[in-house]
C-alpha positions in Angstrom: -19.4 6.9 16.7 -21.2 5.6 14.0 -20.4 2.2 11.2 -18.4 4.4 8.2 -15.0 3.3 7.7 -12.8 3.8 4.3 -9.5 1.0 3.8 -6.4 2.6 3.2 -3.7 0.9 1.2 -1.2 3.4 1.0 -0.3 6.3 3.2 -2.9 5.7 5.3 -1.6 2.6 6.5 1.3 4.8 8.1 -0.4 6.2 11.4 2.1 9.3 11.6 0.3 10.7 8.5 -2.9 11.4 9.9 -5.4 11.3 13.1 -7.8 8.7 12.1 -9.2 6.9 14.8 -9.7 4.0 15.3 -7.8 2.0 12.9 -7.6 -1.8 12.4 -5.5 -4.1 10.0 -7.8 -4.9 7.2 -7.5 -6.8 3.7 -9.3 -5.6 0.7 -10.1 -8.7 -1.9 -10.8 -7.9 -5.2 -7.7 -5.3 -5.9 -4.2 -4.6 -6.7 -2.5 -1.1 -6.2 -0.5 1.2 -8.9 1.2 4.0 -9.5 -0.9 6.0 -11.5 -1.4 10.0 -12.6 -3.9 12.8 -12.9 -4.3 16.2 -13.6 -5.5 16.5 -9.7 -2.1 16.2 -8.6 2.0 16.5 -9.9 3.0 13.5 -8.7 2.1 10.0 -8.7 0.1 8.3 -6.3 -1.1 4.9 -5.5 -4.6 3.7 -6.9 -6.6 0.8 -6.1 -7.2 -1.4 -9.7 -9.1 -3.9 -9.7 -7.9 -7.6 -9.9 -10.1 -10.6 -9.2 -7.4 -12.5 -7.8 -5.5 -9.4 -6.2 -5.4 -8.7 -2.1 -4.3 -5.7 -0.4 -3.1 -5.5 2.9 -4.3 -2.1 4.3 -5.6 -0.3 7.1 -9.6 0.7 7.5 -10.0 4.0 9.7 -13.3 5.8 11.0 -14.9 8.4 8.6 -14.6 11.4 11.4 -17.9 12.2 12.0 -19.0 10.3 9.3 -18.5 13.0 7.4 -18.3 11.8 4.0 -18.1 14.9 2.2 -15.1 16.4 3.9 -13.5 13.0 3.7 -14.3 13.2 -0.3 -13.0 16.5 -0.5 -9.4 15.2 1.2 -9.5 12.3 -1.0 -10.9 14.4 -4.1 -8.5 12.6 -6.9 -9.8 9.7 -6.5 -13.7 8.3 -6.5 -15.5 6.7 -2.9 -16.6 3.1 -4.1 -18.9 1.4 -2.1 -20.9 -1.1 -3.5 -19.6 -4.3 -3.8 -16.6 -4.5 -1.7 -15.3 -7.5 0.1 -12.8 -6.1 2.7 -12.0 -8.2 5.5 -11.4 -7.1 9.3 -12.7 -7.5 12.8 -13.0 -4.0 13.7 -16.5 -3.7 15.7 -19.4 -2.1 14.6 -18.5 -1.4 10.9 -21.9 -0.4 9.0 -20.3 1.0 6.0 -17.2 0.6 4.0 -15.5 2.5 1.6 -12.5 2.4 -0.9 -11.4 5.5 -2.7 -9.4 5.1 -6.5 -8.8 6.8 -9.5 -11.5 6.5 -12.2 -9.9 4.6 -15.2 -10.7 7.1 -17.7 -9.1 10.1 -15.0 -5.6 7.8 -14.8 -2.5 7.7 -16.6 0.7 6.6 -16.4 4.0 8.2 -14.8 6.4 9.6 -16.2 9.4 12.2 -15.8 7.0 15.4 -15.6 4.7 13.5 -13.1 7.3 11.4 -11.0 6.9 9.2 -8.0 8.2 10.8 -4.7 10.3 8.9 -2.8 9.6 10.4 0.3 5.7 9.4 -0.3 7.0 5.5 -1.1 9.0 5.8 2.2 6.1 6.9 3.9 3.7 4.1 2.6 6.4 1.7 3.6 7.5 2.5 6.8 3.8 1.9 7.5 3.8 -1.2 6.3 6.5 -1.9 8.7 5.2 -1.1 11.4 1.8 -2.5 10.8 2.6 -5.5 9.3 6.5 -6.1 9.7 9.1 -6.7 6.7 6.4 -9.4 5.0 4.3 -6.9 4.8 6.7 -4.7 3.1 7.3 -7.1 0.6 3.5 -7.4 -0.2 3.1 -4.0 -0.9 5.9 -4.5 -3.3 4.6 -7.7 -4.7 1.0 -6.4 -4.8 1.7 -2.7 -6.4 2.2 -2.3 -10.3 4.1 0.6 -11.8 7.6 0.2 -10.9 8.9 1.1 -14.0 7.9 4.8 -12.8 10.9 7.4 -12.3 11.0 7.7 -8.9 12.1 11.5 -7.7 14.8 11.3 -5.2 13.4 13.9 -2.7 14.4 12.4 1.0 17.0 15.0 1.0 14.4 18.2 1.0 10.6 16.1 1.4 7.9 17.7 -1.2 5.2 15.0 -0.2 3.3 17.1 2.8 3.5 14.5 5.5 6.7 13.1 4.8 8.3 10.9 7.6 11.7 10.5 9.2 12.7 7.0 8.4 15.5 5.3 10.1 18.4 3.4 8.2 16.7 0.3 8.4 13.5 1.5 6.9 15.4 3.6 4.3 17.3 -0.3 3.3 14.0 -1.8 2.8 13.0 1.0 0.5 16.3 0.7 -1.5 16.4 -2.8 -1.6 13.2 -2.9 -3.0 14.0 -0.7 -5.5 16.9 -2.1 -6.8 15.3 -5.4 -7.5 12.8 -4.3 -9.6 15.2 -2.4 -11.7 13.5 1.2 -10.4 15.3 4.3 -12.4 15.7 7.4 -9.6 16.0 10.6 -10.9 17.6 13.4 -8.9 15.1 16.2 -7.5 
């Protein structure tokens, strides 16, 4: 195995979405995350903006087989960004380091045509759960802009492709979450 890793800050950070290997807790300095559009996609999805006094708490996984190109093509809404990063970790043997986000002039805002999923929030915080416990739950919360967004309330019939099975206590942190910032679901 090669040095080229990529930091996740969203679904990544949930292991059950994918087989990267290995993966080690990782913060990216520079950054804040928000719910943004494109025309790549329906739905909205989380972006990386920058923020000089922003940190993200995140994951940073192995580029399988260092194959940037098929990892570019996965991640092909958003742009590889390379230069310049200051990511923290203590992951061995990590040569090269990647973040992927939206190009400003690509993004745009939410909005009832191009909704959030809830089962891909769910996803990104159950991870956070489990990786980082309920604090880092309530980072992702306090460290994501957006939340003005309709959400779509899909956990009844999942339309983000690796949607998760949450438990009730997962679902509560979602909710509760939600509710404090005033959220507006909207039923799929």
């Amino acid at each position: 195995m090669s040095g080229a890793f990529f930091f996740g800050y969203g679904s990544l950070v949930n292991r059950g979405t994918h087989h990267f290997t290995p993966l080690h807790p990782a913060t990216a300095h520079g950054w804040r995350r928000a719910w943004r559009c494109t025309d790549a996609r329906e739905a909205a999805f989380l972006t990386a903006v920058p923020d000089p006094d922003g940190t993200l708490l995140g994951m940073i996984a192995h580029v399988p087989a260092d194959d940037w190109a098929a990892l570019d093509e996965r991640e092909a809404a958003y742009d590889r960004l390379g230069a310049g990063l200051k990511i923290t970790h203590e992951a061995p043997g990590v040569a090269e380091l990647a973040l992927y986000a939206i190009a400003p002039e690509r993004m745009r805002g939410p909005s009832d045509a191009h909704p959030l999923l809830l089962s891909y929030l769910d996803v990104v915080v159950q991870g956070y759960l489990l990786e980082y416990g309920v604090e880092g739950a309530e980072h992702f919360f306090a460290t994501t802009d957006g939340w003005d967004c309709p959400i779509l309330d899909d956990r009844a019939a999942p339309r983000y492709p690796r949607a998760q099975r949450l438990g009730d206590p997962e679902r509560a942190v979602v909710d509760r979450h939600l509710a404090r910032l005033g959220s507006r679901r909207i039923a799929a």
